[in-house]
BAFI-874776 format. One record per residue: x, y, z of N, C-alpha, C, O in turn; residue in three letters. Coordinates in steps of 0.02 Angstrom, whole numbers, plus 50000, padded with zeros to 5 digits. Layout:
BEGIN
XYZXYZXYZXYZALA;...
! end
This chain:
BEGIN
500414994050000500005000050000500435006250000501035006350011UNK;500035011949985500335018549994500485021350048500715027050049UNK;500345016050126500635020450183500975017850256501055011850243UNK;501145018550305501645013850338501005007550374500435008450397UNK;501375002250367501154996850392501304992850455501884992850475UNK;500974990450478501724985750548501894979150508501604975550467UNK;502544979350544502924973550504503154968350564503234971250618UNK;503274962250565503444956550602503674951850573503284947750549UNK;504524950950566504824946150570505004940950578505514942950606UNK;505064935050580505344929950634505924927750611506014926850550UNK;506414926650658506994922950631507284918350643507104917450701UNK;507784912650625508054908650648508734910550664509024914350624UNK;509044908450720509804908550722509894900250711509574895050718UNK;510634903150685510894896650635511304893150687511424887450667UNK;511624894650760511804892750806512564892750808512944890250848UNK;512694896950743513634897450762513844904750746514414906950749UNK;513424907350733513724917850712513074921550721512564918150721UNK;513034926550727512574930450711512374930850639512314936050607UNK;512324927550627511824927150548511294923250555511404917850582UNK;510544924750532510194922950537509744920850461509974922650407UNK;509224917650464508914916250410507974916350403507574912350428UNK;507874921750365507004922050384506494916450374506384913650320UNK;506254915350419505614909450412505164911550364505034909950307UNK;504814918950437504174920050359504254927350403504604928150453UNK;503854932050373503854937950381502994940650360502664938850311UNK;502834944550406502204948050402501924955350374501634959250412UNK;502014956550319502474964950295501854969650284501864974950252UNK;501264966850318500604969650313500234968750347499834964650324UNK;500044971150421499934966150463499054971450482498574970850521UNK;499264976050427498554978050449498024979650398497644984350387UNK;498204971850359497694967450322496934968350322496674967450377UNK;496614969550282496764972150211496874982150215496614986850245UNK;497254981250180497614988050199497104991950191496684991450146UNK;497144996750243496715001250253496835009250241496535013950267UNK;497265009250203497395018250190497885020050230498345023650209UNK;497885017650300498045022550356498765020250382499065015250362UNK;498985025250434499685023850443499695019450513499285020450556UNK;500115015350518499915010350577500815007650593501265005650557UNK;500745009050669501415008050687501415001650736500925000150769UNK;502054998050736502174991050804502584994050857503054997550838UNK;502504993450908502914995450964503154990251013503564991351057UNK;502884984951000503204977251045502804973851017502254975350994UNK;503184967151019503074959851028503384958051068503844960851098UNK;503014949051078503424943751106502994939351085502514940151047UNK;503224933551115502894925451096502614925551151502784927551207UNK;501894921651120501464918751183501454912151224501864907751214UNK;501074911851259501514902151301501074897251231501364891951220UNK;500544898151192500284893351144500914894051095500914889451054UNK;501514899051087501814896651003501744902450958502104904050910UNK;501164905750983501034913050921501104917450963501184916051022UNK;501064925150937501464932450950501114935150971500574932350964UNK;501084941151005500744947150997501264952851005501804953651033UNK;500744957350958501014962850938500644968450971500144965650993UNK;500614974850988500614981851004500734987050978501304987850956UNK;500144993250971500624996950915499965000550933499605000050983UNK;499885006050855499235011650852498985010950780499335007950739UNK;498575012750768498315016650700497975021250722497585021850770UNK;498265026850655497825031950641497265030150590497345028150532UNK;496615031350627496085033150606495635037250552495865042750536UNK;495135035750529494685039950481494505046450516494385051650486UNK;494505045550593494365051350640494975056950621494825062750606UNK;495565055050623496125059650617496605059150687497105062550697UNK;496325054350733496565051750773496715043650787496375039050766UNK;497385043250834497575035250821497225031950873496995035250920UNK;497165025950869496815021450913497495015250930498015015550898UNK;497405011150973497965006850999497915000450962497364997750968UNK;498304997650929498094990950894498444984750931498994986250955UNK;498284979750939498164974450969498174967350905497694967150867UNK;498634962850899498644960350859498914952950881499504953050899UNK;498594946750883498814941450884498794937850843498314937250806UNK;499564933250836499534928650774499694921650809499884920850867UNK;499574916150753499514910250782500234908850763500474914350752UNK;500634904750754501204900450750501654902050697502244903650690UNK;500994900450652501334905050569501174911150549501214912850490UNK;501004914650591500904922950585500074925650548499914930750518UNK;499744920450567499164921950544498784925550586499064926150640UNK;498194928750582497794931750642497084926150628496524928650631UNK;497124921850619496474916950605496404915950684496844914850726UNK;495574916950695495214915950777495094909550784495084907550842UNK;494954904350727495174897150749495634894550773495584889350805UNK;496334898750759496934897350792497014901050851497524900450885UNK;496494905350868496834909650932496854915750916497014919850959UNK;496704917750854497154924650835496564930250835495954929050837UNK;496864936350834496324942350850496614948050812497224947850804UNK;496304952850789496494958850769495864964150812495264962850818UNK;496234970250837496044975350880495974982150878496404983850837UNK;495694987050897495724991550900495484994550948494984991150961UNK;495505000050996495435001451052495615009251056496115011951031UNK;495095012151094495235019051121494955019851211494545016651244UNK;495425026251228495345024551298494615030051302494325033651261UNK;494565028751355493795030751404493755038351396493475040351448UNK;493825041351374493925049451368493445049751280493035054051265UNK;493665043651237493275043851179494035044651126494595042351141UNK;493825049251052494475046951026494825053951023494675059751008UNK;495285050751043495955055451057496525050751040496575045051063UNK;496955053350999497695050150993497985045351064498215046851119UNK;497795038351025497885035551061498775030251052499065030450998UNK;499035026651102499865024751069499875019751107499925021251167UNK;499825012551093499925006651142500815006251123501075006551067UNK;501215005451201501825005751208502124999151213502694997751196UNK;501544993951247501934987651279501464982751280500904985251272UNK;501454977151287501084975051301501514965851332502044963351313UNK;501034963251377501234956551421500824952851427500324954451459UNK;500894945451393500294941551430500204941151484500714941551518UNK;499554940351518499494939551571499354930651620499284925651585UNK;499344930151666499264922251702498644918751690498614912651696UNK;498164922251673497544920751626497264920551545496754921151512UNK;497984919151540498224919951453497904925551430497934926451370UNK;497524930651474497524937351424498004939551428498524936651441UNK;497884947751414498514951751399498334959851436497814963051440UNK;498914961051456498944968551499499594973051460500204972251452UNK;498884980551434499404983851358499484991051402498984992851434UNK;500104995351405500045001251442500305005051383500755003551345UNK;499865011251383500245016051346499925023051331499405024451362UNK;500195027951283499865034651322499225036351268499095032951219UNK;498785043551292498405046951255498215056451249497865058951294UNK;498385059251214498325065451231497745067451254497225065651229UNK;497775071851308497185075551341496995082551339496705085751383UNK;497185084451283497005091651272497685094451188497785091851134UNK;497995101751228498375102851183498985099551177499135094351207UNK;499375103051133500205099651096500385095251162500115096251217UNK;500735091451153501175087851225500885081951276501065076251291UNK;500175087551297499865085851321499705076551332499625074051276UNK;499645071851382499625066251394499355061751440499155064751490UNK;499275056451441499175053251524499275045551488499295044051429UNK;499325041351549499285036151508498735031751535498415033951583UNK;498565025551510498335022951507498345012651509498645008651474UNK;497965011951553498125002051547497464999151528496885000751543UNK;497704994251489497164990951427497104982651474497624979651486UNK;496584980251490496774971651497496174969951456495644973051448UNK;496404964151430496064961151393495874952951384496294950651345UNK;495404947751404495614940651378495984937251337496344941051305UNK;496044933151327496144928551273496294931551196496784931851159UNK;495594933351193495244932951144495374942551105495274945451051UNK;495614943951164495664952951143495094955551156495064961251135UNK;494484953351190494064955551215494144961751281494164959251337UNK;494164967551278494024973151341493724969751409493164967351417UNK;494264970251456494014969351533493924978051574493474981651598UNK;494504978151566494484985251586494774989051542494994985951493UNK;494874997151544495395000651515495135008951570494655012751574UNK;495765008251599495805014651647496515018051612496985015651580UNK;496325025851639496735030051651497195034151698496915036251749UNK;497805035651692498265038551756498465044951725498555045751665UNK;498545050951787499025055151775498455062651772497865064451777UNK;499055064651761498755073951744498835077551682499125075151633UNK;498525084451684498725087151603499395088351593499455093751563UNK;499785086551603500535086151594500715082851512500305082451467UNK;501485080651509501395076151466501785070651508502395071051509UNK;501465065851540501655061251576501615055151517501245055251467UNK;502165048951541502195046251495502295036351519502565034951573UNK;502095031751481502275027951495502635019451455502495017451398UNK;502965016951488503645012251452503355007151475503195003251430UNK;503225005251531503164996951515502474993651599502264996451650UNK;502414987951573501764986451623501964979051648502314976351606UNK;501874976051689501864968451711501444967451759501144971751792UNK;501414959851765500834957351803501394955951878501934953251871UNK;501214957751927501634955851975501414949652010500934946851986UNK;501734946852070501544940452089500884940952110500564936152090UNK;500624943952137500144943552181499324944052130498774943652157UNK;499394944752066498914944652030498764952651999498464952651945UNK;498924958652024498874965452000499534966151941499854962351904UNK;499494973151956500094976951905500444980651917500294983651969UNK;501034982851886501454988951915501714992751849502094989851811UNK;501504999351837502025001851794502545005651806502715006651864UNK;502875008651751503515011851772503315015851710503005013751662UNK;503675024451724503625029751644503755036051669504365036551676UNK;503465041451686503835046251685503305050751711502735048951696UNK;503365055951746502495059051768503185067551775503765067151794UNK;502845073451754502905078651736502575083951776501965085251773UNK;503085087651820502875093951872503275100351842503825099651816UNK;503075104051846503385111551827504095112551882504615115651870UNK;503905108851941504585111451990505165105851983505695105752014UNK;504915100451924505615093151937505515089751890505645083751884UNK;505145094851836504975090651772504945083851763504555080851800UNK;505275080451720504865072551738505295070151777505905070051773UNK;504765067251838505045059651875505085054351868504695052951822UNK;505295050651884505085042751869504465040951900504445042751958UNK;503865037551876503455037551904503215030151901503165027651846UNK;503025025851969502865020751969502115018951996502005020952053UNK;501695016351970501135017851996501045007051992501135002951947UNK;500815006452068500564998952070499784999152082499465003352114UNK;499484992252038498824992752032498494986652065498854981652069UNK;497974986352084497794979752103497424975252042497314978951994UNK;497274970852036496994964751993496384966751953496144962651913UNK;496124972651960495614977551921495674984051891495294986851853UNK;496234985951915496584990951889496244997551928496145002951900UNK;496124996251989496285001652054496895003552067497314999152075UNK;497075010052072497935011052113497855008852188497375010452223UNK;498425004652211498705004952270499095009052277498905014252303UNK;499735008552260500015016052268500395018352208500535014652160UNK;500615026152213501035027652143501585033352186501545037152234UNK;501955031952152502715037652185502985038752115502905035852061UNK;503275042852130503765048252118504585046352124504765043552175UNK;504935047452088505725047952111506135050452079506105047952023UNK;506685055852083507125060352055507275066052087507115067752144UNK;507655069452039508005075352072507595080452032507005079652014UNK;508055086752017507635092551977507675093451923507345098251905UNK;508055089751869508015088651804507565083851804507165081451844UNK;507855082451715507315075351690507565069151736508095068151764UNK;506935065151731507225058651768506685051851732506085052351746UNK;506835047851703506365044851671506545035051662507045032051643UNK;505965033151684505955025951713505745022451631505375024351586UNK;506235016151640505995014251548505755004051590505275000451576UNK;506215002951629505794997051603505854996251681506175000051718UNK;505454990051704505224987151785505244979651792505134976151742UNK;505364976951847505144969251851505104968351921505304973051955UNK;504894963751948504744961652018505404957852046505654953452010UNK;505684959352103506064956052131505604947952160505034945752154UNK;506184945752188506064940252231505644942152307505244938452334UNK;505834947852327505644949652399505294954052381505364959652406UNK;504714952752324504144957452324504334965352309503884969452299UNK;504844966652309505034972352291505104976352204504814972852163UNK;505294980152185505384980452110506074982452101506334986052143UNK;506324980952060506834985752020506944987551953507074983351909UNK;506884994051943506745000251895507565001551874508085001651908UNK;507425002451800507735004251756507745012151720507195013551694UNK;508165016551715508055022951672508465026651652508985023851633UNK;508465033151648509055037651636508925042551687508395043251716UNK;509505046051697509355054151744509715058551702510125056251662UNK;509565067251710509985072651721510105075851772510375081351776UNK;509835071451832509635076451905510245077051932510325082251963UNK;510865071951931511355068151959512135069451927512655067351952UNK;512065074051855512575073751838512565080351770512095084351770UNK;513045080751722512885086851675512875084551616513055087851567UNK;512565075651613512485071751559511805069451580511525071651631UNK;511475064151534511085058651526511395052151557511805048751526UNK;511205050551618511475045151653511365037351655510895035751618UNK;511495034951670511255026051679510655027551746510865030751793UNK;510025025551748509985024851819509645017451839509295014651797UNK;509745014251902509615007551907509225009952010509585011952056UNK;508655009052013508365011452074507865005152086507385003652050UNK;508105001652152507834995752197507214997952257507404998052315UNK;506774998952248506304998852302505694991552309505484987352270UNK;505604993352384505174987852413504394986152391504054988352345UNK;504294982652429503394981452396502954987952413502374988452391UNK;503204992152447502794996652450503035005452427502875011352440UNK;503325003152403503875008752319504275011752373504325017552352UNK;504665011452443504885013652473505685013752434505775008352405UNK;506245018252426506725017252407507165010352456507105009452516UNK;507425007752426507945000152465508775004152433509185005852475UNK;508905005052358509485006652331509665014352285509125015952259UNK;510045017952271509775023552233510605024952204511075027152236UNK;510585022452124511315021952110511375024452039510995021951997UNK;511795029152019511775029051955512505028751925513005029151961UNK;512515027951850513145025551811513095029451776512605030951742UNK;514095033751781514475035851734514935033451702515365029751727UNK;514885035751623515595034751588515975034951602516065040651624UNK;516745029751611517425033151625517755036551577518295039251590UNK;
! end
């Protein structure tokens, strides 16, 4: 077609170099092409064998919506095999919408986080999508303020809820890292804050062993560069470690 498409790969490694060799490839995945411009922002493999994908299209509205895309084994989206094609806007109605991430979840659905503008230029909040199986809507809530707050990544933690990690935006410390944990419906339990008075911005999260998390990002608060930052807190976002990495 005449305009960008999402594309999905698969590859084999050959098991002695980095060279690889393509199985099959998906170079249109938003079949039958529809005019519009449509971007991927993650995959992974699911525990059945097939993918899912994450991403947006822009719309006939003039705004994007979040796309949601599962394929079965051989990259098909056939619903006899499992497979689904999606589209989704958050609870506000349509507004530029951007799915960032997305994770299966322990109930073989899937939990997608990512942002939507709320007014003018910049402007943001984000947003968490869960969904069945099937790509069917359980919930879809919203976080944040008229800022442009932003968000990187979502997981299911042990206990059956969620936690994200991304970036939340004040006039006095511009962005923080911002972690907000949710319970199993997508209520907040709690959300914090962490940084200095520059930028400070959280990209990816995972659950420790002792219930705790540890967060991944960059800083400028800490130094007169763009830094490494690696920050350990407990189950209840309390700081445990607070360390960052420079170049020698």
């Amino acid at each position: 077609g005449d305009d960008n498409d999402i594309v999905l790969w698969k590859f084999n490694y050959n098991g002695t170099s980095p060279s690889y060799s393509v199985i099959w490839s998906e170079d249109s995945l938003d079949t039958p092409d529809n005019g519009t411009n449509d971007y991927g922002k993650y995959a992974h493999q699911t525990n059945d064998g097939g993918y899912i994908i994450v991403g947006s299209s822009f719309s006939t509205t003039n705004a994007s919506e979040t796309r949601l895309i599962k394929l079965d084994s051989s990259g098909d989206t056939l619903a006899t095999n499992g497979g689904f094609y999606k589209t989704f806007n958050n609870s506000s109605g349509y507004l530029d919408d951007e799915g960032i991430f997305v994770q299966q979840t322990s109930d073989n659905g899937y939990i997608v986080v990512g942002n939507y503008a709320t007014g003018g230029w910049g402007q943001k909040n984000i947003f968490v999508l869960k969904t069945d199986y099937q790509g069917t809507q359980i919930f879809l809530n919203t976080y944040g303020g008229n800022s442009p707050d932003g968000a990187s990544t979502v997981r299911q933690t042990l206990e059956g809820g969620f936690v994200i990690v991304g970036n939340f935006y004040s006039q006095s410390t511009m962005d923080d890292i911002w972690v907000v944990k949710l319970t199993h419906d997508g209520s907040t339990e709690w959300n914090k804050t962490y940084g200095g008075e520059n930028g400070d911005f959280g990209k990816s999260i995972s659950q420790t062993e002792d219930g705790g998390f540890i967060i991944t990002g960059n800083t400028y608060s800490y130094g007169n560069q763009s830094e490494v930052l690696l920050l350990k807190v407990n189950s209840n976002g309390d700081i445990v470690t607070f360390e960052e990495t420079t170049s020698e």
